[in-house]
C-alpha positions in Angstrom: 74.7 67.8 35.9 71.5 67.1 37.6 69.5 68.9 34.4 70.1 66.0 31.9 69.1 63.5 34.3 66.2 65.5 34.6 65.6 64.9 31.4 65.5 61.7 31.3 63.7 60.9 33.6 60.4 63.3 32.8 60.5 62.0 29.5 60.3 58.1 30.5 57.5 59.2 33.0 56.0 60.6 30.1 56.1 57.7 28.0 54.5 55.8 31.3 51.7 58.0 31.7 51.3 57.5 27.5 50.7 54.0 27.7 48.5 53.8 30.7 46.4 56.4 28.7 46.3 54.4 25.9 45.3 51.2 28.0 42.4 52.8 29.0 41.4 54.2 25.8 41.2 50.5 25.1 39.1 49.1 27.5 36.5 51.5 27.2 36.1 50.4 23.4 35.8 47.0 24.2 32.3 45.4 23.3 31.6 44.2 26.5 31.4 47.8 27.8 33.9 47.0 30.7 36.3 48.6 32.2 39.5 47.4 32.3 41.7 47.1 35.8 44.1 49.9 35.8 48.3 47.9 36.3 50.3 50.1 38.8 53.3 49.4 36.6 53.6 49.5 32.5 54.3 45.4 32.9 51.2 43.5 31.2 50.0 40.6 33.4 49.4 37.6 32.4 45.9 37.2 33.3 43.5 39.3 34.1 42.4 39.9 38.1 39.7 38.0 39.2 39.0 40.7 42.1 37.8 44.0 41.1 39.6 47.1 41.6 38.4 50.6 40.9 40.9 52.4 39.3 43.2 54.8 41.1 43.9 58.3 40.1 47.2 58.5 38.4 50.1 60.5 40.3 52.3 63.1 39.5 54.4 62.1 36.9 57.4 63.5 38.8 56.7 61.7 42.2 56.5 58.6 40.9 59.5 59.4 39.2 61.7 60.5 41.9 60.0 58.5 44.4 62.4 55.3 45.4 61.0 52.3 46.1 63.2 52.3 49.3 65.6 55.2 50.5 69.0 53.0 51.2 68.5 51.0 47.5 67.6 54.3 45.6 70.3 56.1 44.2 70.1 59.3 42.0 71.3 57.4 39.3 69.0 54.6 39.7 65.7 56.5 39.2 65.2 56.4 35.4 65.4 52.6 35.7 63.2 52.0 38.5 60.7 54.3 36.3 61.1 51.7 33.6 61.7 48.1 35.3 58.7 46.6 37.0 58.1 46.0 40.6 59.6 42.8 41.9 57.0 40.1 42.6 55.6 40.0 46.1 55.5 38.2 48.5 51.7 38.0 48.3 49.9 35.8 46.6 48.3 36.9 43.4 44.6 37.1 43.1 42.6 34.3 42.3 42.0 33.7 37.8 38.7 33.8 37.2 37.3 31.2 34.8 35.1 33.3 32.7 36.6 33.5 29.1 37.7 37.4 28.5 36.8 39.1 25.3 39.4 40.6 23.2 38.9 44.6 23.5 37.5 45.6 19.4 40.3 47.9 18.4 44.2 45.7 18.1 46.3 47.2 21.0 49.7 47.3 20.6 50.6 44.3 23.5 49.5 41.1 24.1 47.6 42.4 27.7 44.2 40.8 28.7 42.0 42.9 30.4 40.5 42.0 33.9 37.1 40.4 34.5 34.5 42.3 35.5 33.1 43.3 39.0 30.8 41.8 41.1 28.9 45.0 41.1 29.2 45.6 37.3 25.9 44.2 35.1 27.2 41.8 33.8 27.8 41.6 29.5 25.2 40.1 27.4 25.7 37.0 26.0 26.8 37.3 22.2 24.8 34.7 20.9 21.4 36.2 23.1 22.6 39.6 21.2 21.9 37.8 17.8 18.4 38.4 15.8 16.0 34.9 17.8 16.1 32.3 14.2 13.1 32.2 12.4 11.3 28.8 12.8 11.5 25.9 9.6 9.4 26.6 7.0 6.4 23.6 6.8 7.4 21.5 4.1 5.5 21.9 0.9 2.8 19.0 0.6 1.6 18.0 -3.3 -2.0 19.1 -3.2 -3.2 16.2 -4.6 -1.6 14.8 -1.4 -3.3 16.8 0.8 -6.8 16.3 -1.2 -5.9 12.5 -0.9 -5.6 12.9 2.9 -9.2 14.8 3.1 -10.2 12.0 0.7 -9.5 8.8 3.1 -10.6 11.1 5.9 -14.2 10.7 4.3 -15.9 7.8 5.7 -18.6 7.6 2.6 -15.5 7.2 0.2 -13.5 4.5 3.0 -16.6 2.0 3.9 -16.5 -0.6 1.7 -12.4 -0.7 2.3 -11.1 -3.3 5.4 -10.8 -0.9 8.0 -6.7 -1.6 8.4 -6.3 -1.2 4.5 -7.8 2.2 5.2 -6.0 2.8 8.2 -2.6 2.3 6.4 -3.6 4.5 3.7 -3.9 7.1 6.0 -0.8 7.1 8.0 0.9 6.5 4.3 -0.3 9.6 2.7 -0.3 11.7 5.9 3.8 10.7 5.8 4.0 11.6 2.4 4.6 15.2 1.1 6.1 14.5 -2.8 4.2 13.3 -5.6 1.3 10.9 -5.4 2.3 7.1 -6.5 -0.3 6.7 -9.0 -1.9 9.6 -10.7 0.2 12.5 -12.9 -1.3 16.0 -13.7 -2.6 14.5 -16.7 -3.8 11.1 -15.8 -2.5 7.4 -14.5 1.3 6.5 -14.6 2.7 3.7 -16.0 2.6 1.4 -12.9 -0.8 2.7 -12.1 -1.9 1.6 -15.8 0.1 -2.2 -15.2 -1.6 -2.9 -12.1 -4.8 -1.8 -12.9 -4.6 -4.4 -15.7 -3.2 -7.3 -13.3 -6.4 -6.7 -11.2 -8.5 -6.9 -14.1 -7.2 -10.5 -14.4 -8.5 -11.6 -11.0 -11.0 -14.2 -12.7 -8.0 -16.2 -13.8 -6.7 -16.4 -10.4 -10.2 -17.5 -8.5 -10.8 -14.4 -7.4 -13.2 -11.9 -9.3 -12.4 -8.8 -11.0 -15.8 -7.2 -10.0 -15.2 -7.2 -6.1 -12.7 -4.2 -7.4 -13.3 -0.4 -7.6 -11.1 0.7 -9.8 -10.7 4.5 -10.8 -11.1 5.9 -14.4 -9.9 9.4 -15.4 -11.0 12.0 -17.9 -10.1 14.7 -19.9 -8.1 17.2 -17.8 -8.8 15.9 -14.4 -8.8 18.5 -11.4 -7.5 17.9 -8.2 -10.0 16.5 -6.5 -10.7 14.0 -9.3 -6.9 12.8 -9.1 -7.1 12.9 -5.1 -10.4 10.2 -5.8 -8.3 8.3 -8.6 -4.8 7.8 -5.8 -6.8 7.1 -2.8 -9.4 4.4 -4.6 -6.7 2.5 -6.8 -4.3 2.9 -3.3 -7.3 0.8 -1.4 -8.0 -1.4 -4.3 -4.7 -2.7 -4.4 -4.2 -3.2 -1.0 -7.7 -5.5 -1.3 -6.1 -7.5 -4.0 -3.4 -8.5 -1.7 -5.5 -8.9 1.1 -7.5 -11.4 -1.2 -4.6 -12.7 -2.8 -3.4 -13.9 0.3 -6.7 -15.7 1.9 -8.6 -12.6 3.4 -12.0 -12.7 1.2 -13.5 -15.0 3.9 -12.7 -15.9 7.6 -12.5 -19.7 7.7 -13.8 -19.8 11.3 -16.9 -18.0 10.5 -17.8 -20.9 8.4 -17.2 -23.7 10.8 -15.4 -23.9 14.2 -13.4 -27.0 13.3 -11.9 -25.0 10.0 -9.0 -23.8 13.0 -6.6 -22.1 10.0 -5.6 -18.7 9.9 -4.7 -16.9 6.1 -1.2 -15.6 6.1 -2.0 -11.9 5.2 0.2 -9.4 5.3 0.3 -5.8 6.9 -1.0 -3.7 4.2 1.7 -0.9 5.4 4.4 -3.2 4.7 1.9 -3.6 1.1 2.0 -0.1 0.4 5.1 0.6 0.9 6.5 -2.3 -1.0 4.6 -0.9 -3.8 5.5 2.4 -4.0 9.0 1.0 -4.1 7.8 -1.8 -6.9 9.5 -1.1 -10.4 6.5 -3.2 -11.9 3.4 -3.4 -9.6 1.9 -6.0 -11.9 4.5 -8.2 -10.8 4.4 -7.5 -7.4 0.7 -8.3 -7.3 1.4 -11.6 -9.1 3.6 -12.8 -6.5 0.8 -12.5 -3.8 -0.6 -15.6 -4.7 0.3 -18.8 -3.1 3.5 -20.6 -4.4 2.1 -24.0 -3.6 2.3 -26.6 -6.4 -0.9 -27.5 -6.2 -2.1 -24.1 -6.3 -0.4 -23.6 -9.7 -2.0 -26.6 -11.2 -5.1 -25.9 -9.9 -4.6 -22.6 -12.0 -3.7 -24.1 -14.8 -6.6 -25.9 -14.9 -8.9 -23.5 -14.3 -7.1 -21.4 -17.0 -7.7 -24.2 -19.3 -11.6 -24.5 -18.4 -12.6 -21.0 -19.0 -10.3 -21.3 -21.7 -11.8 -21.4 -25.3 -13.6 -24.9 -25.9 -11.7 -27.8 -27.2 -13.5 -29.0 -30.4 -16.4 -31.0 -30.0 -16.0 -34.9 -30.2 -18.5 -36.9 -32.5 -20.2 -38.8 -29.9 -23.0 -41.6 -31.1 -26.2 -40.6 -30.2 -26.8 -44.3 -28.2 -24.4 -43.1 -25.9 -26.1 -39.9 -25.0 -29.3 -41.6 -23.7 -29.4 -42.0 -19.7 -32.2 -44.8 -18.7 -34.0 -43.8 -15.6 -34.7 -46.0 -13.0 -38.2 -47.7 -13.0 -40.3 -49.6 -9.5 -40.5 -52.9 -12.0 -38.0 -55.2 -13.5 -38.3 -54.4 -17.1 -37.5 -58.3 -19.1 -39.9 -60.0 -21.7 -43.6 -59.5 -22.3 -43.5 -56.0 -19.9 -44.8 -52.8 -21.7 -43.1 -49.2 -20.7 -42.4 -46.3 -21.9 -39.0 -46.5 -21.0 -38.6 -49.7 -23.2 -38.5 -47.3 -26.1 -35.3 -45.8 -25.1 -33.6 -49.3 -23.9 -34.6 -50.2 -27.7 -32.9 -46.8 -28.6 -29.4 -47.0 -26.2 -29.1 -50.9 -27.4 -29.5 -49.9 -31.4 -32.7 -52.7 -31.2 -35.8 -51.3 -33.1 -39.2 -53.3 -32.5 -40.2 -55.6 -35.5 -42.2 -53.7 -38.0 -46.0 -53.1 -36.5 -44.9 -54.1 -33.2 -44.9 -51.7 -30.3 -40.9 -50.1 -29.6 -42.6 -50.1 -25.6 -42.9 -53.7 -25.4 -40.3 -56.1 -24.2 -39.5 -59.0 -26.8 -36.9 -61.5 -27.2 -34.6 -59.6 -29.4 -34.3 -57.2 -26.8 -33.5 -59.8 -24.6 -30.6 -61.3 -26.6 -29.1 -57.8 -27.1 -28.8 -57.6 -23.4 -27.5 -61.1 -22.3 -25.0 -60.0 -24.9 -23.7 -57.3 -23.6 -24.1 -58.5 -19.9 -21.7 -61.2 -20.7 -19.4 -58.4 -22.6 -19.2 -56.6 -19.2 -18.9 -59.5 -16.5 -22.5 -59.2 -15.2 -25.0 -62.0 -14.7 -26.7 -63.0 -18.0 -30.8 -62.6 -17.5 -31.9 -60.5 -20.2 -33.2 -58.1 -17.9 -32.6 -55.1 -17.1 -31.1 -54.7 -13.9 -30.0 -51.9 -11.9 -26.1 -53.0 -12.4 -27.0 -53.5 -16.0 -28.7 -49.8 -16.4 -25.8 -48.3 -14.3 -23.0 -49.8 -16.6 -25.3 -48.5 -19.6 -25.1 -44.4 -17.9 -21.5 -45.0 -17.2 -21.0 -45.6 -20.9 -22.7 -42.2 -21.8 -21.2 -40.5 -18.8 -18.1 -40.5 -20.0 -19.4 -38.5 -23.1 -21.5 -36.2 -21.8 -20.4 -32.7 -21.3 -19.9 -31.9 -17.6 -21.5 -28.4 -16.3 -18.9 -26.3 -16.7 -19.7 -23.6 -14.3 -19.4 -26.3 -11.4 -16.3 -27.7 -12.4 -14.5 -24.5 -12.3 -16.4 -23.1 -8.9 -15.0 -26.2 -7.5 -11.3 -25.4 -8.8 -11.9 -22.0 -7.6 -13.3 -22.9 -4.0 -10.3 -25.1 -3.6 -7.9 -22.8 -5.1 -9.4 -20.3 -2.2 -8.4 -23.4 0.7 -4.9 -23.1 -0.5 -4.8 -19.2 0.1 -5.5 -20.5 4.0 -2.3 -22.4 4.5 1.0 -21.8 5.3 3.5 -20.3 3.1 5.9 -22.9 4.3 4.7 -26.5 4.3 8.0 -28.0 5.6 11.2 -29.8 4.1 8.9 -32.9 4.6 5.4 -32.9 5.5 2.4 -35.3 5.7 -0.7 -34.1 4.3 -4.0 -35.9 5.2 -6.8 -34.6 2.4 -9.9 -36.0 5.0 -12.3 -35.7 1.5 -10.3 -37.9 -0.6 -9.4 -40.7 2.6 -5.9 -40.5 1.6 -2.7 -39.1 3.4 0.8 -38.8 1.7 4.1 -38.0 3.1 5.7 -35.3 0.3 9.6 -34.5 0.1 10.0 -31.5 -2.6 8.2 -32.7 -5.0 8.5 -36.3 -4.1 5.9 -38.8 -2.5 7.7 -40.9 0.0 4.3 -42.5 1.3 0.5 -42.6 0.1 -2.1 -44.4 1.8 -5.5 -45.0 2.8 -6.9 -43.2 6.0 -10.4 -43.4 7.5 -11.4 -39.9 9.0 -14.4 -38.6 11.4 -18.0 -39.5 10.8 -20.0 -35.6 9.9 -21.2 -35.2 13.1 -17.6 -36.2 14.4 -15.5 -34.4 11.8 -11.8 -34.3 11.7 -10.7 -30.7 12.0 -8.6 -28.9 9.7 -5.2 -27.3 10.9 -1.7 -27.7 10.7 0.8 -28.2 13.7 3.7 -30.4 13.7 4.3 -34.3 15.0 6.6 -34.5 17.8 6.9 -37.9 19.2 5.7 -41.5 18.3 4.5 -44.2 20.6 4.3 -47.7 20.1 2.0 -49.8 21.8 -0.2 -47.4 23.3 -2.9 -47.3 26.2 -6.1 -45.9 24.7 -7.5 -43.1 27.0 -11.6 -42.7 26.4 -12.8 -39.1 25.6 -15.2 -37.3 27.8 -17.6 -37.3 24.6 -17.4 -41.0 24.2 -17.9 -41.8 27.7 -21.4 -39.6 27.8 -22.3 -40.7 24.9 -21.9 -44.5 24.4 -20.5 -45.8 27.5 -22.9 -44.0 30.0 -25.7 -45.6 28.2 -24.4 -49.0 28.4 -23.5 -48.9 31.9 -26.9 -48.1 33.3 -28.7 -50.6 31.2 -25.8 -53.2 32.2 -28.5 -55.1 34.0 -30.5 -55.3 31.0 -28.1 -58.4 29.5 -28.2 -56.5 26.2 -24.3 -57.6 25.7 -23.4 -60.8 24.2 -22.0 -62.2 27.8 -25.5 -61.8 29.6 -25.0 -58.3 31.7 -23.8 -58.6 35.0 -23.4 -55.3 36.2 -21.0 -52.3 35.0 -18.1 -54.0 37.0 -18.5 -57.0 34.6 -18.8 -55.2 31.7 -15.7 -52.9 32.4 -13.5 -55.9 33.2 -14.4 -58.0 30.1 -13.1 -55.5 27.8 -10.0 -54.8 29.6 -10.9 -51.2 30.5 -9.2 -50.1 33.8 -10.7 -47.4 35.9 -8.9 -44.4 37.5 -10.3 -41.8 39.7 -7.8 -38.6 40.3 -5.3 -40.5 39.3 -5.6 -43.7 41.6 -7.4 -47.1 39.8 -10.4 -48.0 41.7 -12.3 -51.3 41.5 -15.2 -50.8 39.4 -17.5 -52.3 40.8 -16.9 -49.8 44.0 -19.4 -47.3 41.7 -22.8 -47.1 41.2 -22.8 -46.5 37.2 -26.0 -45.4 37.1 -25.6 -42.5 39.3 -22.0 -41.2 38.4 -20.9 -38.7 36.4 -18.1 -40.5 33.9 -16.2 -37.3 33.3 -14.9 -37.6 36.4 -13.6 -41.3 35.7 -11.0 -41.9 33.5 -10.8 -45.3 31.5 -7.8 -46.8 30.2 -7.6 -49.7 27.8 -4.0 -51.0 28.3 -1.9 -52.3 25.2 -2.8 -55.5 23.4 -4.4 -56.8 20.8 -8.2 -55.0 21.9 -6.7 -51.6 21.9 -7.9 -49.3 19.4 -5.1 -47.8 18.6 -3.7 -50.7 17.4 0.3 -50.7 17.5 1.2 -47.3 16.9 -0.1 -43.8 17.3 1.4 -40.8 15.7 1.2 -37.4 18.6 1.2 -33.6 16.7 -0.3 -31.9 20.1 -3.4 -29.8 18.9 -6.5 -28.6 20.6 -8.8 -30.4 18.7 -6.9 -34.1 20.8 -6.6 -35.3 16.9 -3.9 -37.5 16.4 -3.2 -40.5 13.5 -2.8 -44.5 14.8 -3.3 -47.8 13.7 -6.4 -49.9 14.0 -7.4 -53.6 14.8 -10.1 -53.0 12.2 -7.9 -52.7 9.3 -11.0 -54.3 7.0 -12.7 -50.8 6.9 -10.4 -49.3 4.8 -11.8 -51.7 1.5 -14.8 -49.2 1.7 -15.3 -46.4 -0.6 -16.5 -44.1 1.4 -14.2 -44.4 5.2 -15.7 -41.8 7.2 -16.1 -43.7 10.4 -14.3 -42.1 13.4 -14.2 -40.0 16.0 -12.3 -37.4 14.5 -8.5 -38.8 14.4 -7.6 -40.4 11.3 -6.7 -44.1 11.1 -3.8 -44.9 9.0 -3.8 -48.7 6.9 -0.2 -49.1 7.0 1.0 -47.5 10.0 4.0 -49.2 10.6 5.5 -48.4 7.0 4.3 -44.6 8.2 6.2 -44.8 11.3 9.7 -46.1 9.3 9.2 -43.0 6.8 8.4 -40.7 10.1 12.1 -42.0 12.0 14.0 -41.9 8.5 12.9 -38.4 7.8 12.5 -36.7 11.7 15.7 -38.6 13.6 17.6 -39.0 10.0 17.6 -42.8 10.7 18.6 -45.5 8.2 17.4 -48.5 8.0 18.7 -50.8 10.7 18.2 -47.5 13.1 14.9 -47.3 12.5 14.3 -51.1 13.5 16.0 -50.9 16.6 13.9 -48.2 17.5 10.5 -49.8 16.7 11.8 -52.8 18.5 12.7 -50.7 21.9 9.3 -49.1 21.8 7.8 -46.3 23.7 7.7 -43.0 22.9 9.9 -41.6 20.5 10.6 -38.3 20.4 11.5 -36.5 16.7 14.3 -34.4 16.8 13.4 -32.8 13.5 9.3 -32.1 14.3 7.6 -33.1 10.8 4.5 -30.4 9.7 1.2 -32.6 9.8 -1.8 -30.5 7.6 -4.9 -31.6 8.2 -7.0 -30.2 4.7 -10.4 -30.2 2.8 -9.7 -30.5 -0.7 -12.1 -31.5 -2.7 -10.6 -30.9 -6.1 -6.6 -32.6 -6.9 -4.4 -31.6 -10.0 -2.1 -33.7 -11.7 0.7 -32.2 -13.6 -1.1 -33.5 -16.9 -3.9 -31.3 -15.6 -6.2 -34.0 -14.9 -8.6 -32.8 -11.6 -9.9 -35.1 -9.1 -13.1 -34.3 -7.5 -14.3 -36.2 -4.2 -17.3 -35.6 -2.5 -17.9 -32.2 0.1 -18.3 -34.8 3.1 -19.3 -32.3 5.4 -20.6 -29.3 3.4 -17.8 -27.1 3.7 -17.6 -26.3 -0.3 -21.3 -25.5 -0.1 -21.0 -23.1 3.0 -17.6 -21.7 1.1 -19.5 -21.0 -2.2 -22.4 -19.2 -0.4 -19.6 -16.9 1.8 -17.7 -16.3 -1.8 -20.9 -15.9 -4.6 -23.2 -15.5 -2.7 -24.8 -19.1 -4.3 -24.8 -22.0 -2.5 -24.0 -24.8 -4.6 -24.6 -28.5 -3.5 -22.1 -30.5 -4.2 -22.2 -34.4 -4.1 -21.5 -35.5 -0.6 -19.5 -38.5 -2.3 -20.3 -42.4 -1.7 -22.0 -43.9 1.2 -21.2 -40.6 3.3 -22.7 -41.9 6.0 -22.9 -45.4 7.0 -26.7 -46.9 7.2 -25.9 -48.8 10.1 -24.9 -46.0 12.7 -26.1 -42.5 11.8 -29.4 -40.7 10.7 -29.9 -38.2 8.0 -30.4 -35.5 10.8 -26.6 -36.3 11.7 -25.2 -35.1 8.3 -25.0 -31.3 6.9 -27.9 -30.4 4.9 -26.2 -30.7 1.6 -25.1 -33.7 2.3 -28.5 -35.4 2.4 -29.5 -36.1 -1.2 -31.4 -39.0 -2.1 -30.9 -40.4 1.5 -34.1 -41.6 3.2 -33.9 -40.9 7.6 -33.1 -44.3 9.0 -33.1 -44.7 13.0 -29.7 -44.3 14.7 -28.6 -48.0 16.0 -26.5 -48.7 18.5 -23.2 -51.4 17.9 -24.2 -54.4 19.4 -21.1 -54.8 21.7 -18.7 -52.0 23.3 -16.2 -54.2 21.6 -18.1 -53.0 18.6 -18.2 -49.4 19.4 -14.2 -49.0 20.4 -13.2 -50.8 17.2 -16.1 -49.6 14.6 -18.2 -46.2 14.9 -16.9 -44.5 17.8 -13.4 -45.2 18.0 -10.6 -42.7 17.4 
């Protein structure tokens, strides 16, 4: 009976010792070269054993067998299933899981076991990502090689120095970025938008600028690499210079006066380049440079129009082409000169057959009381120097005008508008100091246009833009430190002289009678607490309260600059009838400033009518809420939209100094009427192109200081 149990049970040891063979078969082929913790029972855990445990050498299959796991539960019967059933769980603890992932052994075993992690004391397995072949680094990428050659090109000073050093700077960093296909330039010659823009810039004489200040590239034949490298990298920098010049950056204003205080608005040529490379048609692109300004556009049409082809030629009668020069005596009846010949000539009077054409006679005479009378001037028969004017004036009109001026003034204005802002405003006044007028513009709309007297040329008004914040009515008037060394120090220290009206009296007297108050760090003093002759006036401050002295009238208009410019009225509103109204300090006068300051409350606080009048009448300073632009400019040519241009006169030389910075040439251009008044200045005081035909006359003083404040030196 005991022989089939036998049986049995040897054959389930068998099967035991079977599958822990097979379980170690396994964990010797598993790729992390481990061995696997040897179970004391067939039961797979369910995770591996954190602590390591060198296997144990199996038993005897028949002692484990037989052996009970205790002698009073064992029974013969029992030992085939305590062979087969695992262990119950004990009461200890299991080890601790590691948290080291396990690798799956590489050959499938029959169970779902996991085997153990490794010893503390066995190396430990190499990473499987370590075990794989290092990657091989990126490839460079693959650079055009007229790309590279472009780079070695702008790396070349001798090819770069003519370029703006930023224009050449961009170029670089753009072509070092750049690995594809140069922008310009195919294996046989120019693309189409190299070809377009190259024939825009050819154009730059109809925009003022000139097509010669451009290098641009020309290709042959089956260009090598080199000679396309030359062809991208010059037409690259000659574009960019378009812009540049396109925009206002042929010429620093500042470096041709210190009171032209404007600054070109020219764009970063890497914003440039790449918005060209990106440009469908570069031609249009470089177009659009230009400034949008509607005077700007007419101006262009004009000069368009006078490099155009020439109209046809009037008929003009050959009288009206003879100019009579000026002569030291009055030529009238029984005088003999040669210029009598050509008065005979200009009137259509020949001298009686045998009689001399140089001689003076009656006949002559009638012809000219005739037309005297015909133009409103006195009747003498003579020849006058109002009567010879109105004769020119008649011819001028006919007479062809030098045509290279006309447009070099178009140009050298066109070039001013290049320096302002691409924005003017909504609404914006624009004082034009050569033409003495100022104009509030809307759109396209004038809402005001008036008369303005601006600073004498060694006092000239500036030219900037900044924007008027506040207006105050009945102002103090606060003396400049250049006014105070220069016309009141003088007076003061010759007060005892009696050179004023009232008989001197000291520079207490003469402060007082004019209503100046004196302040010293901010405290008035008495003046006559001061010895005048001694002090330093910079360190004084003089006030002229409101009232009807006051130079600045009623009203001033504040646009905070550094230049302490500013617009107000006057009390010397007579000065605007002249022609010619340079005659202040350097702020500009306005002739009706009180109409300016309704236009200035309707447009900056949106005011109507009946608002605006309530806010005159309070008074004070009024602040804007909407800031109005204020551009102070130097045009000396105007458009119309008929295409009619204006010319006034270069009051203090700029056009000259522009011309000579543009061409090279400077060109003098009439200064304009009565420049400079007689009275007040000398020759020295004016630029040098403003000096024709005027003789040096000695600088005299205003008789009064009422004279000074309200005439030549005032504000």
């Amino acid at each position: 009976m005991l022989t089939p149990v036998f049986l049995r049970v040897a054959a389930a040891t068998a099967a035991v010792v079977a599958f822990a063979a097979n379980a170690s078969n396994a964990g010797a082929q598993s790729p992390s070269g481990e061995a696997p913790a040897v179970q004391t029972t067939g039961t797979i855990p369910d995770q591996p054993s954190a602590t390591a445990t060198p296997p144990a050498a199996a038993p005897p299959a028949t002692s484990q067998a037989a052996a009970p796991s205790s002698p009073s539960e064992t029974k013969p019967g029992d030992a085939v299933a305590n062979a087969a059933t695992p262990e119950a769980p004990s009461a200890t603890p299991p080890p601790a899981v590691s948290d080291a992932p396990s690798q799956a052994p590489a050959t499938a075993a029959p169970s779902t076991s996991t085997p153990a992690a490794p010893s503390a004391s066995t190396p430990a397995a190499p990473d499987a990502a370590a075990a794989q072949p290092a990657a091989a680094a990126p490839a460079p990428p693959v650079v055009d090689p007229v790309i590279a050659a472009v780079r070695t090109w702008l790396g070349t000073s001798a090819n770069t120095s003519k370029a703006h050093k930023e224009d050449t700077a961009a170029a670089a960093a753009f072509y070092g970025a750049r690995n594809d296909k140069p922008l310009w330039v195919t294996g046989t010659g120019f693309t189409d938008g190299a070809k377009s823009a190259m024939a825009e810039v050819r154009k730059a004489d109809d925009w003022g600028l000139s097509a010669a200040a451009f290098d641009l590239p020309a290709l042959t034949g089956a260009p090598s690499t080199e000679a396309l490298a030359d062809a991208e990298g010059k037409l690259t920098l000659a574009l960019l210079k378009y812009v540049r010049f396109a925009r206002g950056g042929r010429v620093n204003p500042a470096s041709l006066s210190r009171i032209l205080d404007v600054a070109p608005p020219i764009k970063d040529p890497a914003t440039v380049l790449t918005a060209l490379a990106a440009a469908s048609a570069p031609d249009a692109y470089l177009r659009d440079q230009h400034p949008k300004h509607r005077q700007f556009q007419l101006l262009h049409k004009a000069l368009l129009k006078a490099r155009g082809p020439a109209e046809p030629a009037i008929e003009v009668d050959p009288a009206l082409k003879i100019n009579l020069p000026a002569t030291r005596e009055m030529l009238k009846v029984g005088v003999e000169h040669p210029n009598i010949a050509l008065l005979r000539q200009r009137m259509k009077v020949p001298a009686e057959d045998g009689a001399k054409d140089t001689l003076f006679d009656e006949k002559l005479e009638l012809a000219l009381k005739a037309y005297q009378v015909e133009k409103g001037l006195k009747a003498t028969g003579e020849l006058t120097g109002a009567t010879r004017k109105a004769l020119n004036a008649e011819g001028d009109v006919h007479r062809a005008p030098d045509p290279e001026r006309g447009t070099q003034m178009i140009v050298l204005n066109m070039e001013r508008w290049r320096w302002m802002p691409e924005n003017l405003g909504r609404v914006y006044v624009w004082n034009n100091i050569p033409e003495f007028m100022t104009r509030v513009i809307r759109g396209d709309e004038v809402l005001f246009k008036e008369r303005i007297i601006v600073g004498l040329p060694q006092w000239a008004t500036p030219v900037f833009s900044e924007t008027m914040k506040s207006i105050a009515f009945n102002p103090s008037w606060g003396m400049p430190d250049g006014i105070k060394t220069r016309e009141l120090a003088p007076r003061l220290r010759s007060a005892g002289g009696g050179f004023f009206f009232f008989g001197g009296g000291g520079g207490g007297n003469i402060i007082r009678a004019y209503g100046l108050d004196v302040y010293r760090n901010g405290r008035r003093i008495d003046p006559d607490s001061v010895d005048w002759s001694n002090a330093d006036l910079r360190n004084y401050s003089f006030i002229q309260p409101p009232g009807g002295r006051n130079p600045l009238g009623q009203v001033k208009f504040l646009f905070p600059n550094r230049h302490d410019v500013y617009m107000h009225d006057t009390i010397e509103r007579s000065l605007f009838a002249q022609p010619s109204r340079a005659l202040s300090h350097g702020c500009i006068r306005v002739q009706d400033p009180m109409r300016f300051a309704r236009v200035m409350l309707a447009e900056g606080n949106g005011l109507d009518a009946r608002g605006v009048e309530q806010a005159m009448a309070a008074g004070g300073e009024i602040r804007l809420k909407h800031p109005i632009p204020v551009h102070m400019t130097y045009f000396t040519a105007v458009a119309d939209a008929d295409g009619r241009v204006s010319t006034f006169g270069d009051l203090y030389g700029h056009d000259s100094r522009l011309s000579a910075a543009l061409t090279g040439r400077p060109v003098r251009f009439d200064p304009g009427p009565d420049t400079v008044s007689d009275e007040f200045a000398t020759a020295d005081d004016v630029p040098r192109d403003a000096r024709q035909g005027k003789k040096k006359k000695k600088y005299k003083a205003p008789d009064t200081l009422s004279d000074a404040i309200s005439g030549f030196w005032m504000n």
